[in-house]
C-alpha positions as CSV (number, residue, x, y, z in Angstrom):
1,X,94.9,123.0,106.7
2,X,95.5,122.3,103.1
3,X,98.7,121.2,103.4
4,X,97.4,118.9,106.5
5,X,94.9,117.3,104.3
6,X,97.2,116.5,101.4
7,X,100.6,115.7,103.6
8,X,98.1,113.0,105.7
9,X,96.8,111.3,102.2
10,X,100.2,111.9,100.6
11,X,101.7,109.5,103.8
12,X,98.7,107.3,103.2
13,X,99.7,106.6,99.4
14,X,103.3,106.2,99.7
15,X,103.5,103.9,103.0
16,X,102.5,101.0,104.3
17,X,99.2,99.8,104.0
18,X,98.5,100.9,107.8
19,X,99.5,104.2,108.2
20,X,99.6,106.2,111.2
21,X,99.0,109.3,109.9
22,X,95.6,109.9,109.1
23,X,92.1,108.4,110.2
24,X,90.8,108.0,106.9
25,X,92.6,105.3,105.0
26,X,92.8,103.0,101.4
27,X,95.7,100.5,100.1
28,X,94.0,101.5,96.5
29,X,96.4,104.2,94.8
30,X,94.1,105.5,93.2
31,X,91.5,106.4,95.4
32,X,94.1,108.0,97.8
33,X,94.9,110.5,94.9
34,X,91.6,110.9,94.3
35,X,90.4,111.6,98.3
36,X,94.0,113.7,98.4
37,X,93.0,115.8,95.0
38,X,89.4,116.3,96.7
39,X,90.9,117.3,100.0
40,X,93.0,120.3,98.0
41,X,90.1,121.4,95.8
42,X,86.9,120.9,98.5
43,X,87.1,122.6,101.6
44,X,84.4,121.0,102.4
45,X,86.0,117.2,102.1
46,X,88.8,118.4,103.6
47,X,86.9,119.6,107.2
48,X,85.2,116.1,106.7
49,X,88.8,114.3,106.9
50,X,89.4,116.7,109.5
51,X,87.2,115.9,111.9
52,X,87.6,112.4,111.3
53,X,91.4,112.8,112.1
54,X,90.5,114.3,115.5
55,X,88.2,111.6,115.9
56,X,88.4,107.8,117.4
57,X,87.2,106.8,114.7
58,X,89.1,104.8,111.6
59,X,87.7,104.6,108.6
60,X,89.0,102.3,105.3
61,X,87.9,103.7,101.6
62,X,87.5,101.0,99.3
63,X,87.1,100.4,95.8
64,X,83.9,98.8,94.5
65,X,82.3,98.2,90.9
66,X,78.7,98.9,89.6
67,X,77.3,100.1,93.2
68,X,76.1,103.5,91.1
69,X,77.2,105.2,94.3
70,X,78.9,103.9,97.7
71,X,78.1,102.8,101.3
72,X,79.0,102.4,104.9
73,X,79.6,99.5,107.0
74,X,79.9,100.0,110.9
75,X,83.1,96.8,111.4
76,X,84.0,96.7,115.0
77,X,85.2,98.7,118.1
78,X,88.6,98.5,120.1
79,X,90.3,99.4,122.8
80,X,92.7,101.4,120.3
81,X,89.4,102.8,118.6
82,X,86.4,102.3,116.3
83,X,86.6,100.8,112.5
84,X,84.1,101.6,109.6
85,X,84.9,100.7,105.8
86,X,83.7,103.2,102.8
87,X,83.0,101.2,99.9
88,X,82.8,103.6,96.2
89,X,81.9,102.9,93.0
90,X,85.5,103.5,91.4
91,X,83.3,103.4,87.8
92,X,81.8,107.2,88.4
93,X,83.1,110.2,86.7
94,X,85.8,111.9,89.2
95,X,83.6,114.5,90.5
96,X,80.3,112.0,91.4
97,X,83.3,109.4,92.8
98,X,84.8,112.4,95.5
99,X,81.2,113.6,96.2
100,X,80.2,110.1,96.6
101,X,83.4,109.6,98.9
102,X,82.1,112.9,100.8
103,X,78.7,111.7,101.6
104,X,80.2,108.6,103.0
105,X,82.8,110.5,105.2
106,X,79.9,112.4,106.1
107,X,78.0,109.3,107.7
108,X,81.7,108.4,109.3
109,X,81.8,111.9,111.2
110,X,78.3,111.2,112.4
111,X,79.5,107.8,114.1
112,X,82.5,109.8,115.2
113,X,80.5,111.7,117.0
114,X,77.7,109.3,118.7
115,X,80.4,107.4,121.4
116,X,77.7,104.8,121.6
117,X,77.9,103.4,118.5
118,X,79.9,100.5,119.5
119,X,78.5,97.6,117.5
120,X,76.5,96.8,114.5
121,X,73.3,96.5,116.6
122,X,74.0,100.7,118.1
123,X,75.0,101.3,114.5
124,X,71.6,100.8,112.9
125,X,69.8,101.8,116.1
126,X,71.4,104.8,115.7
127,X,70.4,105.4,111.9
128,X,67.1,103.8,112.5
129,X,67.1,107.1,115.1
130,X,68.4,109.9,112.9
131,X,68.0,108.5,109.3
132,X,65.5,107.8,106.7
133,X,65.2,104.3,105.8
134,X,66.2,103.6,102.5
135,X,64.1,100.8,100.3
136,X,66.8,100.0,97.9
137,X,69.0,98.7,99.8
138,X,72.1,95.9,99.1
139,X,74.0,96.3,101.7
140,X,72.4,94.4,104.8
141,X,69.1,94.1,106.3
142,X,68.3,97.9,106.3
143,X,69.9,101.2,104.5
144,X,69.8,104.4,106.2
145,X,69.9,108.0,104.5
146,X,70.9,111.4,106.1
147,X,70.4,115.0,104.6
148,X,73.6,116.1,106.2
149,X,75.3,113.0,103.9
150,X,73.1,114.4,100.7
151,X,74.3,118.6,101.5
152,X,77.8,116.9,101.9
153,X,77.9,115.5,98.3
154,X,76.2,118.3,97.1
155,X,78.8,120.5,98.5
156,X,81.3,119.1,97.4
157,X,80.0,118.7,93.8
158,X,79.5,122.3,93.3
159,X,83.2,123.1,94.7
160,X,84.9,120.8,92.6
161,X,82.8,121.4,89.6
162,X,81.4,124.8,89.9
163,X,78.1,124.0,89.0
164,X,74.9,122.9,91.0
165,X,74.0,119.1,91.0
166,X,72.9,117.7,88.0
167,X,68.5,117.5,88.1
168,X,69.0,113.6,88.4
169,X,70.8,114.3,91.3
170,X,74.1,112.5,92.1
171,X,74.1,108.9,92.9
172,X,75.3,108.5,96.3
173,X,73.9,105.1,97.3
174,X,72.3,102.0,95.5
């Protein structure tokens, strides 16, 4: 599965900006080295990219500037599928920006797996089901939170950097 993980971003990085290869997606260079490093070093990541590959769902990581974390927009469904774009704060330390990719990808696998998220309305029906509302929020009308999203960046912290989250806790949204 290792190889999976890093052969799909690897195709990602070095072909077109559309690739076929893997469900999770970004024209920036250095993000896909980034999500492909995390994939080989987070098991955790990895399953996330996983069970987005296996999913109907496409999702497009983009780089972003003084967010202090990342979010997720819901951006349309398809016959050929549904579309969300990641956006990161490329200025975090290595570490926060890969757990702050993985509590992202954790929000995606939760629309891959709710088929009725179809639209922006289902989208924030949905979170306004299973999520806590957020009051910080710059993103749209309303910002939803999710433990599993926060466990996912925690995760993932502690396998890349093989210590517990700092006590500020990591930045994941803004």
């Amino acid at each position: 599965m290792h190889v999976a993980c890093a052969l799909a971003l690897f195709f990602v990085a070095t072909s077109s900006p559309t690739p076929l290869v893997s469900h999770v997606r970004s024209t920036d260079r250095a993000l896909t080295a980034q999500l492909a490093d995390g994939c080989r070093r987070s098991p955790t990541l990895r399953a996330l990219v996983e069970r987005l590959d296996a999913s109907d769902l496409f999702v497009h990581v983009e780089a972003g500037r003084r967010l202090g974390g990342g979010y997720l927009q819901f951006a349309e469904s398809t016959a050929h599928g549904r579309y969300a774009r990641v956006i990161v704060d490329v200025d975090l330390d290595v570490s926060q920006l890969i757990a702050v990719i993985a509590h992202e990808l954790r929000h995606a696998t939760e629309i891959a797996e709710a088929p009725e998220i179809v639209d922006r309305a289902s989208f924030q029906a949905f979170y306004e089901r299973i999520g806590t509302r957020r009051t910080r929020c710059s993103s749209g009308p309303a910002c939803y939170e999710t433990a599993a999203a926060e466990d996912a960046a925690a995760a993932v912290f502690r396998e890349i950097c093989g210590r517990s989250v700092p006590p500020g806790g990591l930045r994941t949204h803004w």
